[in-house]
C-alpha positions in Angstrom: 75.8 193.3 44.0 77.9 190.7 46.3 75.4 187.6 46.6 76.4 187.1 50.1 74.8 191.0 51.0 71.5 190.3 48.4 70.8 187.1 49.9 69.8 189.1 53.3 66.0 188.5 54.4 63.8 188.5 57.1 63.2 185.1 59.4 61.0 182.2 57.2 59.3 179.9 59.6 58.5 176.7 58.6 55.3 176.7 60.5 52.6 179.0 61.6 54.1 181.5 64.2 56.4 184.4 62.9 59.2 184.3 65.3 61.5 187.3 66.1 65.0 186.6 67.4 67.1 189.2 69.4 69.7 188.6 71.7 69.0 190.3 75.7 71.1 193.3 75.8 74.8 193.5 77.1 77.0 195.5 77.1 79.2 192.9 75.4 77.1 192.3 72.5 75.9 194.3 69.7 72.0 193.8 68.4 69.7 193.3 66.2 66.8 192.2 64.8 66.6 193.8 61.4 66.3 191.4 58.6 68.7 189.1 60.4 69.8 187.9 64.0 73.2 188.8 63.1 74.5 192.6 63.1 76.5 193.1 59.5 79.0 195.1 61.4 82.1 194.0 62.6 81.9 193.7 66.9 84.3 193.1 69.6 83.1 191.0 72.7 83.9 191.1 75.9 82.9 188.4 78.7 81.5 189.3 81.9 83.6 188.1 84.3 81.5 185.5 86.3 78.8 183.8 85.6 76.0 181.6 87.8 76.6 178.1 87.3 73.0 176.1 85.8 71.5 173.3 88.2 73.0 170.5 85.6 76.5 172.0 86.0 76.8 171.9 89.7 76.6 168.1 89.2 79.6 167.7 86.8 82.5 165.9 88.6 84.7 168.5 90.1 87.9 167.8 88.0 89.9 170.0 90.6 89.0 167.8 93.4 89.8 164.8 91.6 93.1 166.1 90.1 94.2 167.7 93.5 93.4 164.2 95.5 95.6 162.2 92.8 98.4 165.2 93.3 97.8 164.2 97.2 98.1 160.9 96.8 100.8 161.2 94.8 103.4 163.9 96.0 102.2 164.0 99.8 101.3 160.9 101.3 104.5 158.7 100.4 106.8 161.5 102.2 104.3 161.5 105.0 104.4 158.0 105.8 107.8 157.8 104.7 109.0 160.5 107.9 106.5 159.0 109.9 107.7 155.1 109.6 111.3 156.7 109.9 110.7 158.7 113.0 109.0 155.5 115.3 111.7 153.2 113.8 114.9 154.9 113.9 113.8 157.5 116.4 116.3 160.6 116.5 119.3 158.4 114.8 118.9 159.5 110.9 119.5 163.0 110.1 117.2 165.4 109.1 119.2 165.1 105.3 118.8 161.4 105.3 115.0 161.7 105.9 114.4 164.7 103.5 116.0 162.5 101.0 114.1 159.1 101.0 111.1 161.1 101.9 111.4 162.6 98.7 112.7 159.3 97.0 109.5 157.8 98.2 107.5 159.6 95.4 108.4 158.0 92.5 109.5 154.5 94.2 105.8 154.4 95.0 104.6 155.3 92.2 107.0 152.5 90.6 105.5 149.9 93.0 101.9 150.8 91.9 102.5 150.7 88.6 104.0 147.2 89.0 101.4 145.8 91.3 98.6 147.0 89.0 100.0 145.1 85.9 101.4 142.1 88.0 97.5 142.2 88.6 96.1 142.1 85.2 99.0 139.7 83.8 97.4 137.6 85.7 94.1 138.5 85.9 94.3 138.0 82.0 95.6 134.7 81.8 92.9 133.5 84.2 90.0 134.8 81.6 92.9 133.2 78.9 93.6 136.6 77.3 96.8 138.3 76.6 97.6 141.9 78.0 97.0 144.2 75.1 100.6 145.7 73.9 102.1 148.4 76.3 104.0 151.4 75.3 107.3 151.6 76.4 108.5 155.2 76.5 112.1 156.6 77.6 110.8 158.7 80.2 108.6 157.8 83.8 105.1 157.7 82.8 106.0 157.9 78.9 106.0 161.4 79.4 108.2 161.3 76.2 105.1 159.8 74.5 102.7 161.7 75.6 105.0 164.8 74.2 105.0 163.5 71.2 101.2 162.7 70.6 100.6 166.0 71.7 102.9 167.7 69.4 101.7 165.5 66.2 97.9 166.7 66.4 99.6 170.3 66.2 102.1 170.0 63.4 101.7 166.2 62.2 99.4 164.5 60.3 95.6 163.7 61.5 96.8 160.6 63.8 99.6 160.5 62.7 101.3 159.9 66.3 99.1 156.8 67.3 99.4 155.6 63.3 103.2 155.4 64.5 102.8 153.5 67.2 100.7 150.7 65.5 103.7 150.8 63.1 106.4 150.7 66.0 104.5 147.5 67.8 102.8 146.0 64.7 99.4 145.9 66.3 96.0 147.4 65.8 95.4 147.7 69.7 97.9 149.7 72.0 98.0 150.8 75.5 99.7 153.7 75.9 99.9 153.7 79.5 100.2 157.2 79.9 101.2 158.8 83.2 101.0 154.9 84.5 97.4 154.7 83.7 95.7 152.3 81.3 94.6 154.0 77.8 93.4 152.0 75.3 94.1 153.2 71.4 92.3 150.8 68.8 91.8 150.6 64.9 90.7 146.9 64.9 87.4 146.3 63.3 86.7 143.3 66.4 87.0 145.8 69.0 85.3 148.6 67.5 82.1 146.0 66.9 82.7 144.6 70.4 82.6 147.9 72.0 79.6 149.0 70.2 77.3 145.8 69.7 78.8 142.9 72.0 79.7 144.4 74.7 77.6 147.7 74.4 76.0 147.0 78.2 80.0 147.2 79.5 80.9 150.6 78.5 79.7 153.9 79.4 81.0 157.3 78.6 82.9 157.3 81.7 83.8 160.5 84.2 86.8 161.3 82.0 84.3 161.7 79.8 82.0 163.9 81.5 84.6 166.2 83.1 85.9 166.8 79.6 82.2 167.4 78.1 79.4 168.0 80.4 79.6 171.9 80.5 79.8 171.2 76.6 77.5 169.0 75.9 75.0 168.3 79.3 71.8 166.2 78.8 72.3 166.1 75.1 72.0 163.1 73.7 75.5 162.7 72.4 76.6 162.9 76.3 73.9 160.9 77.8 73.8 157.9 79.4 71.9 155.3 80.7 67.5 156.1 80.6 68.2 159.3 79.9 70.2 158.2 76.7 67.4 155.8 75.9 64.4 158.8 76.7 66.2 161.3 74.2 66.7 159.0 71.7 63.2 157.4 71.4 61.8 161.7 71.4 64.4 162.5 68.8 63.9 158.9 66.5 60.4 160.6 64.7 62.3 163.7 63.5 64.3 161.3 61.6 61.9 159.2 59.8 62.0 158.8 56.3 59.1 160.7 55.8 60.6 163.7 57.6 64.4 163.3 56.1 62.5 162.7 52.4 60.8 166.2 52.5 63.5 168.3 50.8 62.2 171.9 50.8 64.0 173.3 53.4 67.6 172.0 51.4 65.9 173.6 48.7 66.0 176.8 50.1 69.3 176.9 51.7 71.4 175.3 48.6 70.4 178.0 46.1 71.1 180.8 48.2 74.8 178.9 48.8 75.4 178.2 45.1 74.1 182.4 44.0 77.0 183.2 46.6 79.3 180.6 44.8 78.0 181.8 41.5 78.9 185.4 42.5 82.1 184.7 43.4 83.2 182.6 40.5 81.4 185.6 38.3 83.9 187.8 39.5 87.2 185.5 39.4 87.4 185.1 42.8 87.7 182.1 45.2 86.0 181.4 48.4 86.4 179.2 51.3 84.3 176.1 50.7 84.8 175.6 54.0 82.7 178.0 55.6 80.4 178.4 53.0 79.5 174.8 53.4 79.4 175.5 57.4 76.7 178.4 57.1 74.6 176.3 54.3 74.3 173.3 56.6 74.0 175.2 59.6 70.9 177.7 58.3 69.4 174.1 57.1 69.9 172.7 60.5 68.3 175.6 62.0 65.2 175.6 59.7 65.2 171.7 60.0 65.2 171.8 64.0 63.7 174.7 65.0 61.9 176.2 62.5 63.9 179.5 61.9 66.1 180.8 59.1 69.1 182.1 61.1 70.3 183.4 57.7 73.8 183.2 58.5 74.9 182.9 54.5 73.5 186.6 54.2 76.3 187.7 57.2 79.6 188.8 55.3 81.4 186.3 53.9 85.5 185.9 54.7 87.4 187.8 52.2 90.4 186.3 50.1 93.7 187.8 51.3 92.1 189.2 54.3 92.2 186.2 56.6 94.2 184.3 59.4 94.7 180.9 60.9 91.5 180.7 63.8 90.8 177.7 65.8 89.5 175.5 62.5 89.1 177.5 59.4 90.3 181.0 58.2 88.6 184.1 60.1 88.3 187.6 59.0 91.6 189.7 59.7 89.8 192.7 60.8 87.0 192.0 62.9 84.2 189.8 63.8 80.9 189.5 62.9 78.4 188.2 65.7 77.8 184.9 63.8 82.2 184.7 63.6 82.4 185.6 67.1 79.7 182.3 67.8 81.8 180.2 65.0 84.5 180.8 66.9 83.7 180.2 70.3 82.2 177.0 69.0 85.2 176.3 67.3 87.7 177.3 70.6 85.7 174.9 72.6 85.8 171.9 70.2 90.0 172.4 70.2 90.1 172.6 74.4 87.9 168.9 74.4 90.2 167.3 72.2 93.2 168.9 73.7 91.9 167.5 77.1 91.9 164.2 75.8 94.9 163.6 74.3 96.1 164.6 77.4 94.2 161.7 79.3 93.1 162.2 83.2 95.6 164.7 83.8 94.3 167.7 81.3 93.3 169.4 85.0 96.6 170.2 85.6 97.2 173.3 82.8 93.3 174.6 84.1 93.6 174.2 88.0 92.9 178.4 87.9 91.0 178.9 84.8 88.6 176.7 83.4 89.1 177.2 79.6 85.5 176.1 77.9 83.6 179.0 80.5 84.3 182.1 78.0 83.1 180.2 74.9 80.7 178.4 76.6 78.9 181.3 77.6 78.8 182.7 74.1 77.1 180.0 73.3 74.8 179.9 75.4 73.6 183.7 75.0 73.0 182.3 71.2 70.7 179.5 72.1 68.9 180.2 75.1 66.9 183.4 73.6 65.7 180.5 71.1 64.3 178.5 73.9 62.9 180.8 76.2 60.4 182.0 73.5 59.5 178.1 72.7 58.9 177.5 76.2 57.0 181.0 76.6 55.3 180.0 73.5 53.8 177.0 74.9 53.3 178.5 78.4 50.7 181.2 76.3 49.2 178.2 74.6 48.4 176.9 77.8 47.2 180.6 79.3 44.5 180.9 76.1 43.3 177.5 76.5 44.8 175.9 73.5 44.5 171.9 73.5 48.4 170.7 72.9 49.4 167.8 70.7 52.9 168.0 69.8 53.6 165.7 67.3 56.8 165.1 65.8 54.8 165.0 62.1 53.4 168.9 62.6 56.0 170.5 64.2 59.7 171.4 64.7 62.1 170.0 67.1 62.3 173.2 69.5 58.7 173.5 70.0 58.3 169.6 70.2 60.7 169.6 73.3 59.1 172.5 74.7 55.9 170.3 75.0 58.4 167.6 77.1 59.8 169.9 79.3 60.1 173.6 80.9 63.7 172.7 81.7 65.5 175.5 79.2 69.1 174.2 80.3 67.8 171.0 79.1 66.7 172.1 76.0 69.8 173.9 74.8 72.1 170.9 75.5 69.4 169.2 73.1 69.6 171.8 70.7 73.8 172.2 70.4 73.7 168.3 70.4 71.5 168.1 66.9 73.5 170.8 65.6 76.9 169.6 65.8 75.2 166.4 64.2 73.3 168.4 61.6 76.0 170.6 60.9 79.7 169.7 61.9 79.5 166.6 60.5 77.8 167.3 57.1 80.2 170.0 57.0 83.0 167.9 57.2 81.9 165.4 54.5 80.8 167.7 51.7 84.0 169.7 52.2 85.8 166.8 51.7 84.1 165.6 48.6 84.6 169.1 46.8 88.2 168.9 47.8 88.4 165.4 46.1 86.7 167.1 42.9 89.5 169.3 43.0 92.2 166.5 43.0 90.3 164.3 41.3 88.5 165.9 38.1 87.6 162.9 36.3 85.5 162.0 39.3 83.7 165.2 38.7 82.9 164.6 35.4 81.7 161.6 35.9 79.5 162.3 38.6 78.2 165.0 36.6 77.5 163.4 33.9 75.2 161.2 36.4 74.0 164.1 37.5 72.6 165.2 34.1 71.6 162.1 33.5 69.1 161.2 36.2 68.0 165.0 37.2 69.1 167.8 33.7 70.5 170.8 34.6 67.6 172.1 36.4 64.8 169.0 37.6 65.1 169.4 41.2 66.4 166.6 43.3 63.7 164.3 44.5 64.4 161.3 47.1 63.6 158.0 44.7 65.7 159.2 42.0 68.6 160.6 44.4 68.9 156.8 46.5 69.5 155.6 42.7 72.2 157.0 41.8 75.1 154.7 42.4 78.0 156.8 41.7 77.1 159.6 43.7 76.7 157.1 46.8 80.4 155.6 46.0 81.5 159.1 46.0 80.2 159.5 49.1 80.9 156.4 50.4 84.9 156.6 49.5 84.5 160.2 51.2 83.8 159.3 54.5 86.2 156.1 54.4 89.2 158.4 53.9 87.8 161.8 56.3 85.1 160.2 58.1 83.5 163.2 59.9 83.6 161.6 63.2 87.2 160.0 63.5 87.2 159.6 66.9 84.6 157.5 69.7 85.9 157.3 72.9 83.9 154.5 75.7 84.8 153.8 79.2 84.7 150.0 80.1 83.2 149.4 83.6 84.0 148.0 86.8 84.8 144.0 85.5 87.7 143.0 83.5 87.0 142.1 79.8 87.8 140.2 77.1 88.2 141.5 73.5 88.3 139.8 70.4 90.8 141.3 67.8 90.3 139.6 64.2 94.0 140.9 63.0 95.7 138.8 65.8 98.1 136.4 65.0 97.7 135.0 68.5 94.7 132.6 69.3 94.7 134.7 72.0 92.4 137.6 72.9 92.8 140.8 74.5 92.1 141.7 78.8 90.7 145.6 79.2 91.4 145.9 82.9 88.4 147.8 84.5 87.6 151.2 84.1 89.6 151.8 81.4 89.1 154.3 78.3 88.8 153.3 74.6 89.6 155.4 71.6 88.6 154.0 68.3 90.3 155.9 65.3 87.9 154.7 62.3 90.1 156.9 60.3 93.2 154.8 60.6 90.6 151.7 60.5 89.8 152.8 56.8 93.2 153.3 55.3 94.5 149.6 56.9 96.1 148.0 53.5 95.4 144.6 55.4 91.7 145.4 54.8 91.5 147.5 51.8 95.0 146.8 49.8 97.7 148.4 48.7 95.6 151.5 47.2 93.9 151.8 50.9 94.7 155.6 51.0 94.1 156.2 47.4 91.0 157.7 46.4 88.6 155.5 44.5 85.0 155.5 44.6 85.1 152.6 41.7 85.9 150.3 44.7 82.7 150.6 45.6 81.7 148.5 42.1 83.6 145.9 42.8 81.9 142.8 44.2 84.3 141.0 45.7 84.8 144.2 47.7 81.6 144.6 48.9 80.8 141.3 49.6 84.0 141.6 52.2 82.4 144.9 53.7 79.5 143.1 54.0 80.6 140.6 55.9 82.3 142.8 58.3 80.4 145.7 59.0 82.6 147.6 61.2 85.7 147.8 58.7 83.5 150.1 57.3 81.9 152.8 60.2 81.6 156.6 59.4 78.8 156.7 61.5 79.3 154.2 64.0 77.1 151.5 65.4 75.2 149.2 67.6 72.7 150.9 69.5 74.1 154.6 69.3 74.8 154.5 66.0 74.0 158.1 64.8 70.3 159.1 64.6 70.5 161.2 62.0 73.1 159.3 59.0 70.4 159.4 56.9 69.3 162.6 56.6 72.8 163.9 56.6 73.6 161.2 53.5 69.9 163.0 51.7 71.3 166.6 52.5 75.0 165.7 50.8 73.1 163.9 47.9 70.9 166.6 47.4 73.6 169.4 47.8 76.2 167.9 45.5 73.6 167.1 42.9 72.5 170.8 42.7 76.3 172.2 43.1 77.1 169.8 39.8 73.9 170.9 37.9 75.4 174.2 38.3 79.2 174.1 38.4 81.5 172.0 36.0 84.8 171.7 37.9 86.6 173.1 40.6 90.4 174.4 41.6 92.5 174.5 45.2 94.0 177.9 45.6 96.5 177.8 48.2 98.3 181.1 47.2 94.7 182.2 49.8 95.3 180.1 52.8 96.0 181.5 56.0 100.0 181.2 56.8 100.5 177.8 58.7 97.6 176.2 57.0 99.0 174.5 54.0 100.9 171.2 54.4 104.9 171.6 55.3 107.3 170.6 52.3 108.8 167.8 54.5 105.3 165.8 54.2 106.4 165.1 50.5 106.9 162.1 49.8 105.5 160.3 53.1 104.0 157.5 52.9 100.5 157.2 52.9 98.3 160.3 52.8 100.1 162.3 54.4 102.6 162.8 50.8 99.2 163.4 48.6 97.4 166.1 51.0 96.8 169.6 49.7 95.0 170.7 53.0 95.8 170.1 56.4 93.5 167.8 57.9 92.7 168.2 61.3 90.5 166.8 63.9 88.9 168.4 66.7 85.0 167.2 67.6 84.8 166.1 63.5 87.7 166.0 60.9 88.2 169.7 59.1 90.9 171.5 56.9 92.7 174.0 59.5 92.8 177.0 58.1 89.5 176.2 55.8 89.6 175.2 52.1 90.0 178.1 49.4 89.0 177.1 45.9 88.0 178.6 42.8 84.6 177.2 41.4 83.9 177.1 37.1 80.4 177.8 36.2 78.8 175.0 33.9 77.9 177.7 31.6 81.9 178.5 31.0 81.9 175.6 29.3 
């Protein structure tokens, strides 16, 4: 019997209740609530065509109205005043021609001006605070249009980065300006700004509009999106789910890991591979589930992906014929995820390709009908509580994270946004980083073995994993370590300075001087490109080597400075939850080794267009090593997923 069909079960709360999960009935949707939330059948899905907009979405900036008034500003106002001044000066002695002519020559010879004013302005608003402007692009085309074609095209067919890695080559710096479209955008991989940004000057930056028109229908009051007392409010209610005593308690990884490594097993019993990929996306997501809301969405007893029988989709491989309800959600997640990053390599004008059709409403929607059943029932949970008299003390050491911010609010839009935050945390990025550590197995198989053989050392071949004995093992956290300093999950932080002018230090500088960021301007730190810098890790920078990690000297320099070294960020928003994603990768990779002795990439599976073109060969840098495609969208992935064939230890 296929694993992934035996492993089907009813719901398993984690506390006292017996929830039942159901969908409310559409035409559009097709369900269930036999032994899982998921029907096993494939489904189409069809979107009604409008939907109501929620009270916290009618307060999103109105990107149209923005990107209309700049258009305005832009295209209509210079002509206007350009005919006007001409008609009261000249009266009726130009011709109509004449004035059609420089009305229209206005447009760009304004735009010209205000490009020039605005950095005549911070040269010398710069050399008043004794800075130096940070380094400008200088494209062929008005508006380094030709740039901004080229960054564009990179994250589709280049290398992760690879366009912005080219520029920090072209103008040997670690800080750019790209100056797209005459605006100021700010690219960094400098370890000084990153820290300044995060710790230093943390009360300067904000997420920013951009920001928020970009993410809000996403994302909301989540606590990835907040700002400000809101921000400060969800992370003090979310900081006691995340205590050690909580993130120590290893049951509910338990569960989930040995269902994942029967389906493995069952696959690798039969010679065939799987995508890690999406096996690793349902384990973590099923563990996130039982973690934050106390139910077992099952979504590693749903069919899995078949070899030979996939495509490309929007991140990994999906099924050729037909979707499951859990693909269609994957995928909707997975569509909105590439529209966000789309939007902002595209900077403030991304409006302009969705003035008609607003592209994250379909998925979003999808979405939602997953989550908000969930929340409902907590909220009309706590409402019967009340009704029978029940005395209510949520605490966040006796209950689960749904039902805890039931107690704190009746607001279900609210609670969804809370909900989709905590489970891209709990499950995108712990995704990304134990896909990524199988897939250096696969390159690497002495780093297997040896992390086996630690493996066998500290816990057998069956002692389950328990936290003292996991935090010593020092390989496995050098494994890990080296992992997220080649694919950190999140590769990408963008801020938004405020309304004063700034100083930045930049440690790489061969200048005494530091760096002006005008006002109001957006920052995108690329830790990925900050990890493989030769100047701070040497010549092997984009080698992987978790032996690094033993070396003193080398630690004692990551030591003393911390942000050359930031999977998860910092200063005050550093992520909530790194340690209890660092305890579920421990924990999973111990059990995966205990079980399995090697593994193998099989490409001849992929989806067409998601192996690596035969021109990357020989590149420099990663780019000439890769197997997979790397790709980035809200975390780092492999486009197309990652097929490999597993090897039982019992082969051996």
């Amino acid at each position: 019997m296929d694993p992934a069909r035996s492993c089907e079960g009813v719901f398993q709360p984690v506390n006292h209740y017996s929830p039942t999960f159901s969908l409310p009935h559409t035409p559009s949707f097709v369900l269930t609530t036999h032994h899982s939330p998921f029907p096993l059948r494939r489904v189409s899905l069809t979107m009604a065509p409008h939907r109501q907009l929620t009270s916290f979405e009618k307060t999103i900036p109105d990107y149209r109205k923005r990107i209309l008034i700049a258009l305005s500003q832009a295209l209509l106002l210079p002509p206007f005043f350009t005919v006007f001044g001409l008609r009261v000066y000249f009266r009726q002695t130009l011709s109509p021609v004449y004035v059609a002519l420089l009305a229209l020559l206005s447009i760009p010879a304004t735009i010209l001006v205000r490009s020039y004013c605005s950095l005549w302005a911070q040269d010398h608003e710069a050399a008043r605070l004794g800075a130096r402007p940070i380094p400008r692009v200088q494209g062929k085309w008005p508006g380094n249009f030709d740039v901004v074609l080229k960054i564009i095209k990179s994250f589709e067919t280049e290398y992760v980065f690879q366009g912005f890695s080219d520029l920090f080559e072209e103008y040997q710096c670690t800080t750019i300006n790209t100056r797209f479209f005459w605006s100021d955008q700010i690219v960094t991989m400098d370890e000084s700004v990153i820290k300044f940004v995060a710790v230093t000057g943390f009360d300067q930056f904000e997420k920013g509009n951009l920001w928020h028109e970009r993410m809000n229908k996403f994302l909301g009051t989540g606590l990835f999106n907040a700002e400000g007392d809101v921000w400060k409010k969800g992370r003090a209610t979310a900081r006691p789910f995340f205590a050690k005593e909580r993130i120590s308690d290893f049951e509910i990884f338990g569960r989930t890991s040995k269902t994942t490594l029967d389906i493995l097993a069952g696959r690798a019993s039969r010679h065939q591979p799987i995508d890690i990929q999406d096996l690793l996306s349902r384990f973590t997501l099923d563990s996130a589930a039982l973690y934050l809301w106390g139910h077992a969405l099952n979504t590693l007893s749903q069919p899995l992906t078949q070899p030979g029988r996939v495509k490309l989709g929007p991140r990994g491989s999906i099924p050729i014929d037909g979707n499951t309800e859990f693909d269609v959600f994957t995928e909707a997640f997975e569509r909105v995820a590439v529209i966000v990053r789309r939007r902002a390599v595209q900077g403030g004008s991304w409006p302009l390709l969705e003035l008609f059709k607003d592209s994250v409403e379909e998925p979003i929607e999808i979405i939602g009908r997953w989550l908000d059943p969930l929340v409902k029932k907590a909220v009309a949970r706590k409402d019967q509580r009340k009704r029978d008299g029940v005395t209510i003390d949520a605490r966040a050491e006796d209950t689960v994270f749904l039902d805890f911010l039931a107690q704190q609010s009746d607001n279900v839009e609210h609670i969804r946004y809370e909900l989709l935050t905590f489970l891209i945390a709990s499950r995108e990025t712990t995704t990304s980083v134990l896909t990524f550590t199988v897939y250096f197995f696969a390159l690497h198989p002495e780093v297997c073995i040896r992390l086996r053989q630690e493996v066998l050392e500290t816990f057998g071949s069956e002692e389950t994993p328990v936290y003292e004995k996991l935090k010593s093992m020092k390989y496995l956290r050098a494994v890990i370590n080296e992992t997220l300093r080649l694919f950190p999950s999140a590769p990408l932080i963008v801020r938004m300075s405020r309304d004063t002018p700034l100083v930045l230090p930049q440690a790489t500088s061969t200048s005494p001087a530091p760096l002006h960021l005008p006002p109001h301007t957006q920052v995108m730190m690329l830790s990925l490109l900050l990890h493989r810098r030769h100047d701070l890790w040497g010549p092997d920078a984009d080698e992987f080597k978790p032996e690094r990690w033993f070396d003193e000297a080398f630690n004692t320099k990551v030591n003393a400075t911390p942000f050359m070294y930031s999977p998860f960020y910092g200063g005050p928003r550093v992520c909530i939850g790194q340690e209890f994603a660092l305890n579920e990768i421990g924990y999973f990779l111990v059990r995966l080794l205990q079980r399995f002795q090697c593994f193998r990439l099989a490409p001849e599976f992929m989806p067409q267009g998601s192996l690596p073109p035969a021109h990357w060969k020989g590149k420099p840098g990663r780019q000439g090593m890769e197997q997979v495609l790397p790709a980035q969208n809200i975390t780092i992935h492999s486009r197309g997923g990652m097929w490999m064939f597993a090897e039982p230890a019992s082969a051996a």
